[in-house]
C-alpha positions in Angstrom: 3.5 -21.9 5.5 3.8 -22.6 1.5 1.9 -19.9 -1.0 -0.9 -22.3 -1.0 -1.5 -21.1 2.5 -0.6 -17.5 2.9 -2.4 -15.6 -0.4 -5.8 -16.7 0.6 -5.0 -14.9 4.2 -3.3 -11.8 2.6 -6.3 -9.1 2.9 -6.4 -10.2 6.7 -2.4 -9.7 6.6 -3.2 -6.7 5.2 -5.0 -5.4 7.7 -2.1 -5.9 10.3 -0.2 -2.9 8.7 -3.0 -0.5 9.0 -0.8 0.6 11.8 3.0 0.3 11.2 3.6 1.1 15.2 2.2 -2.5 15.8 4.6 -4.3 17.4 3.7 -7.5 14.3 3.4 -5.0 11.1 7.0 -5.1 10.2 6.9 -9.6 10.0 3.7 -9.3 8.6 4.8 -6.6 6.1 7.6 -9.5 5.3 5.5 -11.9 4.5 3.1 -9.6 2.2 5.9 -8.6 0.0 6.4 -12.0 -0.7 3.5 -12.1 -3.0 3.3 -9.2 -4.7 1.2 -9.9 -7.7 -1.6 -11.3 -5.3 -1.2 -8.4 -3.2 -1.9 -5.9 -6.2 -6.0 -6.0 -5.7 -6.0 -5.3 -2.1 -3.5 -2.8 -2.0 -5.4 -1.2 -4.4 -8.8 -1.8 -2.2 -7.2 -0.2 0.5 -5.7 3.0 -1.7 -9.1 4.0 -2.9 -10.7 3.5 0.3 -11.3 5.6 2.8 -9.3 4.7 5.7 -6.6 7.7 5.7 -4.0 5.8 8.0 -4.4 2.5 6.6 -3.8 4.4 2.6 -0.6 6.6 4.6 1.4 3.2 5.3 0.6 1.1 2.0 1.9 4.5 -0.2 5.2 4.7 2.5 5.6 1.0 3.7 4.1 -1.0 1.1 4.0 1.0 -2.7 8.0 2.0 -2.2 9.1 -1.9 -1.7 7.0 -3.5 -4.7 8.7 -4.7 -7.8 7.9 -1.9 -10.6 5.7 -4.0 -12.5 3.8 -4.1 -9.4 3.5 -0.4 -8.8 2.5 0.1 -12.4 -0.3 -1.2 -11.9 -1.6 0.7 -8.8 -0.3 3.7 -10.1 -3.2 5.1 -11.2 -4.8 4.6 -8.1 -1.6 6.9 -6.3 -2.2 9.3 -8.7 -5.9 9.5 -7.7 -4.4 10.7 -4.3 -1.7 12.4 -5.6 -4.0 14.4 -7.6 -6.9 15.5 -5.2 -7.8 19.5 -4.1 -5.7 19.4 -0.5 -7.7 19.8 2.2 -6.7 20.2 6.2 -8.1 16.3 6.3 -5.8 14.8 3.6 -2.7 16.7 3.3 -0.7 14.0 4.2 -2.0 11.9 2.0 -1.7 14.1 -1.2 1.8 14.5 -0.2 2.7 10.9 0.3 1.7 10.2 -2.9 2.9 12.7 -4.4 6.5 11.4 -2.9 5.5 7.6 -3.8 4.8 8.3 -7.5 8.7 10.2 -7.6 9.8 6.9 -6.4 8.8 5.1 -9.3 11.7 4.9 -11.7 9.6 3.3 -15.1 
């Protein structure tokens, strides 16, 4: 498939890595990373959604493997997680961006 193809599919690729135990999430993840300046706005959808798995595997699978100029612009959405009061319900989450945003090296 040429570019022409795949970016007008990426928020439905997206949604294959809401789960990175699917057996497809790692191919699809691939293919996502190939496009990261398209895959900016939907990353960032997802981050300041609400969907606490689906947020957990763009800030470990998806944030770490973007070019910098990439994560500088969802930055502020990680630090939006990063910076929330922790609560039993998104621990995880406050943590995992916490670790993403160390990551960053600009």
């Amino acid at each position: 498939m040429c570019a022409s193809e795949v970016i007008p599919l990426l928020p439905q690729l997206l949604e294959w890595i809401q789960d990175m135990n699917w057996p497809v999430a790692e191919p699809v993840l691939e293919v996502l990373l190939q496009y990261p300046t398209k895959l900016i706005p939907h990353v960032e959808e997802v981050l300041l959604g609400n969907d606490d798995m689906w947020i957990y595997w763009c800030l470990v699978k998806v944030f770490p493997a973007l070019p910098d100029f990439s994560k500088q612009v969802l930055v502020n959405a990680v630090e939006q997680l990063a910076m929330q009061k922790i609560t039993p319900f998104n621990e995880d989450i406050v943590e995992t961006a916490k670790e993403a945003l160390q990551s960053c090296h600009f």
